[in-house]
C-alpha positions as CSV (number, residue, x, y, z in Angstrom):
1,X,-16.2,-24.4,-3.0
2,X,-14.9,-20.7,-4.0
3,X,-12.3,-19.0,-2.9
4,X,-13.9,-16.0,-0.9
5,X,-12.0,-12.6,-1.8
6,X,-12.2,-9.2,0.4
7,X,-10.6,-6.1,-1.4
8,X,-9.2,-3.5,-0.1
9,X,-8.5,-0.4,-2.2
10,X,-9.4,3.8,-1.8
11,X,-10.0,4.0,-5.0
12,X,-13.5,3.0,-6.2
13,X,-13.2,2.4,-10.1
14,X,-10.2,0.4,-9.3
15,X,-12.8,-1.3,-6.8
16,X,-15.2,-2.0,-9.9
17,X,-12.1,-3.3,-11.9
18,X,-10.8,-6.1,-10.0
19,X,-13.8,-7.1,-9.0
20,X,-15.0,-7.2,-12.6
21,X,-11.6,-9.3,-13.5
22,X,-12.6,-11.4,-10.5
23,X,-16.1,-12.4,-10.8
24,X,-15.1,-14.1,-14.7
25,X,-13.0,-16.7,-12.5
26,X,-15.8,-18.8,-11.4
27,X,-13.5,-20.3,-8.5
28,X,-13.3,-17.0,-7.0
29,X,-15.8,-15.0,-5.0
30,X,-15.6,-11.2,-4.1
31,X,-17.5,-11.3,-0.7
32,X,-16.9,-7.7,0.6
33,X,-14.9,-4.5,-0.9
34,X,-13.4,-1.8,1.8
35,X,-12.0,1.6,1.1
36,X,-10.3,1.7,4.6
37,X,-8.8,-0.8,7.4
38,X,-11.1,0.5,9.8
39,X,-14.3,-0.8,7.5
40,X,-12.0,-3.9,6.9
41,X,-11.2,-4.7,10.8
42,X,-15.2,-4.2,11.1
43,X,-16.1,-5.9,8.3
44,X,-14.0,-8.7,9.4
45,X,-15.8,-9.7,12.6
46,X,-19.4,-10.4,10.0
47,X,-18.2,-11.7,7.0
48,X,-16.2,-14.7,6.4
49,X,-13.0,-14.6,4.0
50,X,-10.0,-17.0,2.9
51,X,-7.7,-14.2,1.0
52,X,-7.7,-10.3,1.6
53,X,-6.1,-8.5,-1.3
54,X,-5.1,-5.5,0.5
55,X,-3.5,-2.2,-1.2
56,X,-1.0,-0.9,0.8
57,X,-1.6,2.8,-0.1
58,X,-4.5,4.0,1.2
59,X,-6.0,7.9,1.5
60,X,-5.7,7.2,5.3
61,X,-2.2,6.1,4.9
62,X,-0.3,3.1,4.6
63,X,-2.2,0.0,5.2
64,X,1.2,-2.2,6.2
65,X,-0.2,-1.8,10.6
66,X,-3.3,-4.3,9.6
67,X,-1.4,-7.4,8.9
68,X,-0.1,-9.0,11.9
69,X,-3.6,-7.2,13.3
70,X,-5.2,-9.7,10.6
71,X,-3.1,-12.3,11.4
72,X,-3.5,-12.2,15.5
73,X,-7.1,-12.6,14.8
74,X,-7.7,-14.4,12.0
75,X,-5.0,-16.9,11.0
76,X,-6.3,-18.5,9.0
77,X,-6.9,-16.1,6.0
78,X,-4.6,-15.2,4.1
79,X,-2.8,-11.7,2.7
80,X,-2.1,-10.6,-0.7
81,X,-0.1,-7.1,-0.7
82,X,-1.2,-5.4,-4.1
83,X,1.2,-2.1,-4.7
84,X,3.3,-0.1,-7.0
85,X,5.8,0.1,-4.4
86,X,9.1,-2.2,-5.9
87,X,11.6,-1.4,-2.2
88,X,12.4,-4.9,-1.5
89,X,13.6,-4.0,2.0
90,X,9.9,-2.7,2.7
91,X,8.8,-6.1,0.8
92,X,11.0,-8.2,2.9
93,X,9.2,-6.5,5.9
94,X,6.0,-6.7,5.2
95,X,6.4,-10.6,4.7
96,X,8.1,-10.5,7.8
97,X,5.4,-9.2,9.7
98,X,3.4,-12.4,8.0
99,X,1.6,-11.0,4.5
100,X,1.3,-14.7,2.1
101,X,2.3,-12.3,-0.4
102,X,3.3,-9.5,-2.9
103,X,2.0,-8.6,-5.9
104,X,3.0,-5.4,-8.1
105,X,-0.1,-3.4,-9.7
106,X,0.7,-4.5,-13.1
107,X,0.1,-8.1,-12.7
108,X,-2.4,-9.2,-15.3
109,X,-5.9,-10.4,-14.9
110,X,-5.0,-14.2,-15.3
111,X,-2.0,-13.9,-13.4
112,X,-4.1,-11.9,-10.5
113,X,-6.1,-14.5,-10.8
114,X,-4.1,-17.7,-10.4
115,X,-1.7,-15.7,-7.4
116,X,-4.4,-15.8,-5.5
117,X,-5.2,-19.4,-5.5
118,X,-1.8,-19.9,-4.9
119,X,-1.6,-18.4,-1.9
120,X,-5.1,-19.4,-1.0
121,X,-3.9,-23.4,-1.3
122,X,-0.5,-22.5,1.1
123,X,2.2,-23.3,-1.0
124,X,4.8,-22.9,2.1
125,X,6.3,-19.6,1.1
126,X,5.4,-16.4,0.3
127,X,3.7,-15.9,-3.5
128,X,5.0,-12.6,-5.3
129,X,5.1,-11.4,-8.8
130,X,8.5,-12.7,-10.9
131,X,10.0,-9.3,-10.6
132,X,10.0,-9.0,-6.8
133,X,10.9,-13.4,-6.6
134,X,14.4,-12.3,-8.4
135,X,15.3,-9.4,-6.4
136,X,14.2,-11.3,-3.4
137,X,16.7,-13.9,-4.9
138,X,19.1,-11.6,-5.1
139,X,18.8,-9.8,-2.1
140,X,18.9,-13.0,-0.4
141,X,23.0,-13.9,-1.9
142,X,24.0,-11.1,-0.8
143,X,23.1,-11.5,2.6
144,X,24.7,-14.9,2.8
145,X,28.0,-13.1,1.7
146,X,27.8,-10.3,3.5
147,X,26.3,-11.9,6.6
148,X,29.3,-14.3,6.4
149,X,30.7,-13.4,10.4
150,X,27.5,-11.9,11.4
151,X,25.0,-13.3,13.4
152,X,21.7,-13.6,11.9
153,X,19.1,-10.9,13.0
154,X,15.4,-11.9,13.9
155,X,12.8,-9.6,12.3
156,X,12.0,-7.2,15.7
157,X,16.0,-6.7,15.6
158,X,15.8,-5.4,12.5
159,X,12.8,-3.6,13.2
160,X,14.8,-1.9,16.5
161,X,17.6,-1.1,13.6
162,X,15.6,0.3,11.1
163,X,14.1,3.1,14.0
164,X,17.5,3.6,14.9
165,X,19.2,4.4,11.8
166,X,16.1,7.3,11.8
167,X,17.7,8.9,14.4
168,X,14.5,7.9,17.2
169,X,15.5,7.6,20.7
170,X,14.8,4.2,23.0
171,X,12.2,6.2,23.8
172,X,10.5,6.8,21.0
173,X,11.2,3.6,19.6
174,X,9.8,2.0,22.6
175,X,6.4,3.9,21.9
176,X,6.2,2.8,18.5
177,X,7.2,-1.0,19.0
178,X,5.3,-1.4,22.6
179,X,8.8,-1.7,24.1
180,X,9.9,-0.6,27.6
181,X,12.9,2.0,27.3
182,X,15.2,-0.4,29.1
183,X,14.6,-3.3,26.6
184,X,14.7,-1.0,23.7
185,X,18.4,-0.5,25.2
186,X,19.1,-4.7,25.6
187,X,18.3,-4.3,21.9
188,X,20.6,-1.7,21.2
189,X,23.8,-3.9,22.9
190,X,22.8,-6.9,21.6
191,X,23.0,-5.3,17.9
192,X,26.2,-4.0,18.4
193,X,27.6,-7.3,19.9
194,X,25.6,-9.4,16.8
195,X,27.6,-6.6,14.3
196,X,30.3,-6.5,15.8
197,X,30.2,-2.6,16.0
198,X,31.3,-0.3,18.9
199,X,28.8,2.4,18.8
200,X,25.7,3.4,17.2
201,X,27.2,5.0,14.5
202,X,29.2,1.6,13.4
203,X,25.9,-0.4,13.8
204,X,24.0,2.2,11.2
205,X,26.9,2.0,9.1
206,X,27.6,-1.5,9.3
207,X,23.1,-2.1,8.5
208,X,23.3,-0.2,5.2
209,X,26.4,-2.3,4.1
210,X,24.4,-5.7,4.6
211,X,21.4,-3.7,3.2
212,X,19.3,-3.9,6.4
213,X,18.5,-0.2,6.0
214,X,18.4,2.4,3.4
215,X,21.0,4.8,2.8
């Protein structure tokens, strides 16, 4: 049985590539091809897939909002990030927010190719190029020294903290996350107590130190 692919990419010669690349893999199929997430949601609810290779920059913006959409409504398939982007903190996120995997745009065709039956078969973890498993790696010892003290932070915390150290109001960050303004502010006190900060500007401070948020 083959391995049925949907891409995702703006760009429509990059479209013809990978599916070219593809197609010589005779365990893999290329079942649909989407310039945007609104053909992709669409497309979704027709055509049957087990891995989306997803771009994360699209001409409509960045793609990162579909995943837990995908994942909500079809579990069962799985998510390969394709990007330029190398932020780890944005990598970390978006494996948070449940993508199978990362994958920078330089991967070549055989390695393209075998990533995506790896994550297609579940391995248990998330499947990203070398580069991004070593600075996960390393990311991941510095936490556990300078998290030594510090309670560990579940991944809406750290979304709440990110908006904050942007300066957005409970209010705001209550539109963007779905969040009443009152448990935007439970948020707020339980990051300070888990920080051990006394005010916002300690907990901002005290999230870039443990690398939480950019600087």
């Amino acid at each position: 049985m083959k391995i049925k692919v949907i891409l995702i990419d703006d760009h429509p010669l990059v479209r013809e590539g990978v599916s070219s690349m593809l197609g010589q893999d005779e365990q893999l199929e290329i079942v649909a091809r989407y310039a945007t997430t609104t053909e992709l949601l669409s497309g979704l609810k027709k055509q049957q897939a087990d891995v989306i290779l997803l771009d994360l920059q699209l001409a409509e913006g960045n793609s990162d909002f579909v995943i837990p959409v995908i994942k909500a409504g079809y579990p069962h398939i799985k998510i390969l990030v394709l990007s330029s982007n190398d932020n780890i903190y944005n990598i970390k996120m978006l494996l948070n927010n449940g993508a199978d995997g990362y994958l920078l745009k330089n991967t070549g065709q055989g390695d393209l190719q075998q990533f995506i039956k790896r994550v297609w078969s579940g391995e248990g973890q998330p499947v990203v190029s070398p580069e991004i498993h070593s600075l996960l790696k390393s990311l991941s010892d510095k936490r556990n020294v300078q998290f030594s003290g510090v309670q560990q932070l579940t991944p809406r915390e750290v979304e709440v903290l990110q908006l904050i150290s942007q300066e957005l109001t409970s209010h705001e960050i209550g539109e963007k996350l779905h969040l009443s303004q009152r448990t935007v502010e439970s948020y707020r006190l339980l990051l300070m107590q888990k920080l051990h900060v006394k005010n916002m500007v300690g907990m901002v401070k005290k999230a870039i130190m443990l690398g939480l948020v950019k600087n």
